[in-house]
C-alpha positions in Angstrom: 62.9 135.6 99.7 63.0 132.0 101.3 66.6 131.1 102.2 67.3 127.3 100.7 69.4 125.3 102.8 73.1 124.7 101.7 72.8 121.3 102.2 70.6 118.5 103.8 73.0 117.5 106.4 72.5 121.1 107.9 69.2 120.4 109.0 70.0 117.2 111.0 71.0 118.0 114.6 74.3 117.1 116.2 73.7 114.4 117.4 72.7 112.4 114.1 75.3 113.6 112.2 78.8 112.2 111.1 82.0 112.8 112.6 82.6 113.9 108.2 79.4 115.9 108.4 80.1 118.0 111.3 83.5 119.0 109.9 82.4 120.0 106.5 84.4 116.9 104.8 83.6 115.5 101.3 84.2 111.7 100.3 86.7 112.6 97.7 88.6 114.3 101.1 88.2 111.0 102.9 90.0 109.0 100.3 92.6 111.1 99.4 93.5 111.2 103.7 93.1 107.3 103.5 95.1 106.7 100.7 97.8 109.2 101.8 97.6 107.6 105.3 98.5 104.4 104.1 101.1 105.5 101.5 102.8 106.9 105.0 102.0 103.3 106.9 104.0 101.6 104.2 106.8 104.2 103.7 107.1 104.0 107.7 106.9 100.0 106.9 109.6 100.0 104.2 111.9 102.6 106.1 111.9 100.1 109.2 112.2 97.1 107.5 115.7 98.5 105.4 117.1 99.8 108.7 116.3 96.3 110.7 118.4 94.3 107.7 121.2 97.0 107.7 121.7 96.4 111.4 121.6 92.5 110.9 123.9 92.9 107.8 126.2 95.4 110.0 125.7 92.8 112.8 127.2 90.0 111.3 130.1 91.6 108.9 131.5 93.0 112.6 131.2 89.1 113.4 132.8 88.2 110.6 135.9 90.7 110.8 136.2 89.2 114.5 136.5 85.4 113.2 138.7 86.8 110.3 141.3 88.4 112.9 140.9 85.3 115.2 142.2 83.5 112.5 144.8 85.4 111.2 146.3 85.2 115.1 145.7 81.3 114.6 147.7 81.1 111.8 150.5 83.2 112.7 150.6 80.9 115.7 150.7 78.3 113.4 153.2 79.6 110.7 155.4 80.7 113.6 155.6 76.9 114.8 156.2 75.5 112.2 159.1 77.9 111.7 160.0 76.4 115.0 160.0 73.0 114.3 162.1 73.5 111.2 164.8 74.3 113.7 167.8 72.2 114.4 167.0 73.0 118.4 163.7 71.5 118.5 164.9 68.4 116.2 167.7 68.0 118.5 165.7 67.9 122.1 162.7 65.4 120.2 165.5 63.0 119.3 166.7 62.8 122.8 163.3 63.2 124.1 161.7 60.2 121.8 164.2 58.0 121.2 166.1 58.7 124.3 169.1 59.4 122.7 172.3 61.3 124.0 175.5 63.0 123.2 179.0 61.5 123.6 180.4 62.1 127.5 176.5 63.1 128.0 174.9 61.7 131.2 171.4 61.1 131.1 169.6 61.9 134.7 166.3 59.9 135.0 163.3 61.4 137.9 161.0 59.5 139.5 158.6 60.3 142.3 161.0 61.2 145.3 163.7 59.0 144.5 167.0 60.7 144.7 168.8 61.8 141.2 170.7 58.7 140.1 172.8 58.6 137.2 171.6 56.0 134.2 173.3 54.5 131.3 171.3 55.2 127.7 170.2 51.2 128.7 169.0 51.4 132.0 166.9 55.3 130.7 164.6 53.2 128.6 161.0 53.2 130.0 159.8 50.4 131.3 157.8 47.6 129.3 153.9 48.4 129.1 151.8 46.3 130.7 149.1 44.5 128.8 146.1 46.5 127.9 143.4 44.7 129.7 145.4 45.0 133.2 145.6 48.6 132.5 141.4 49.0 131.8 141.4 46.3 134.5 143.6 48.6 137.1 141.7 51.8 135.8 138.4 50.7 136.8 138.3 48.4 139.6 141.8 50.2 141.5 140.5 53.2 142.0 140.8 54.4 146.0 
């Protein structure tokens, strides 16, 4: 009996043959590790890509709460002075404070620099008249020490 080799890549030495030939491996074994290798590259693909825009999405609905509770302070600060200004207190000390105004038997106290405390009339309390607005650019640039 004469033994018939299995196969012709059995007779070629080591050397010559294919990484697939020296493992036994068919084509049809080839493409089915290909195509399963890349179904895994793109499932590895997909899988990071979802869990890169859940941490941007997270990242910026954190940032959002923060500027939400920023404002929320902000506008109790604001609802709060308003509140304030309604008051009878603050409407009473920005009419003596704008238009200088005073009680009866009040005496208004006037401080400058150093000067000692002097007692003023409502007359004498009124500031000074501005001087003219190119003296004061004048003074602000060319007075300086």
């Amino acid at each position: 009996m004469s033994e018939t080799p299995a196969s012709d890549h059995e007779l070629l030495p080591l050397e010559r043959q294919s990484i697939w030939q020296r493992f036994r491996v068919q084509s049809k074994d080839v493409i089915t590790f290909g195509v399963v290798l890349a179904f895994g590259a793109y499932l590895l693909y997909s899988v990071s890509v979802s869990i890169i825009s859940n941490y941007r999405s997270q990242q910026e609905i954190g940032a959002a709460r923060d500027r939400i509770a920023e404002l929320k302070l902000e506008k109790e600060r604001l609802q709060s002075l308003l509140v304030y200004y309604d008051t009878s207190s603050y409407q009473e000390i920005e009419l003596r404070r704008r238009l200088l105004l005073k009680k009866p038997g009040e005496t208004v106290v006037a401080l400058q620099g150093d000067r000692p405390l002097t007692s003023l009339t409502t007359e004498e309390a009124k500031p000074p008249p501005a001087e003219p607005a190119w003296r004061q650019w004048y003074s602000y640039y060319f007075s300086r020490p």
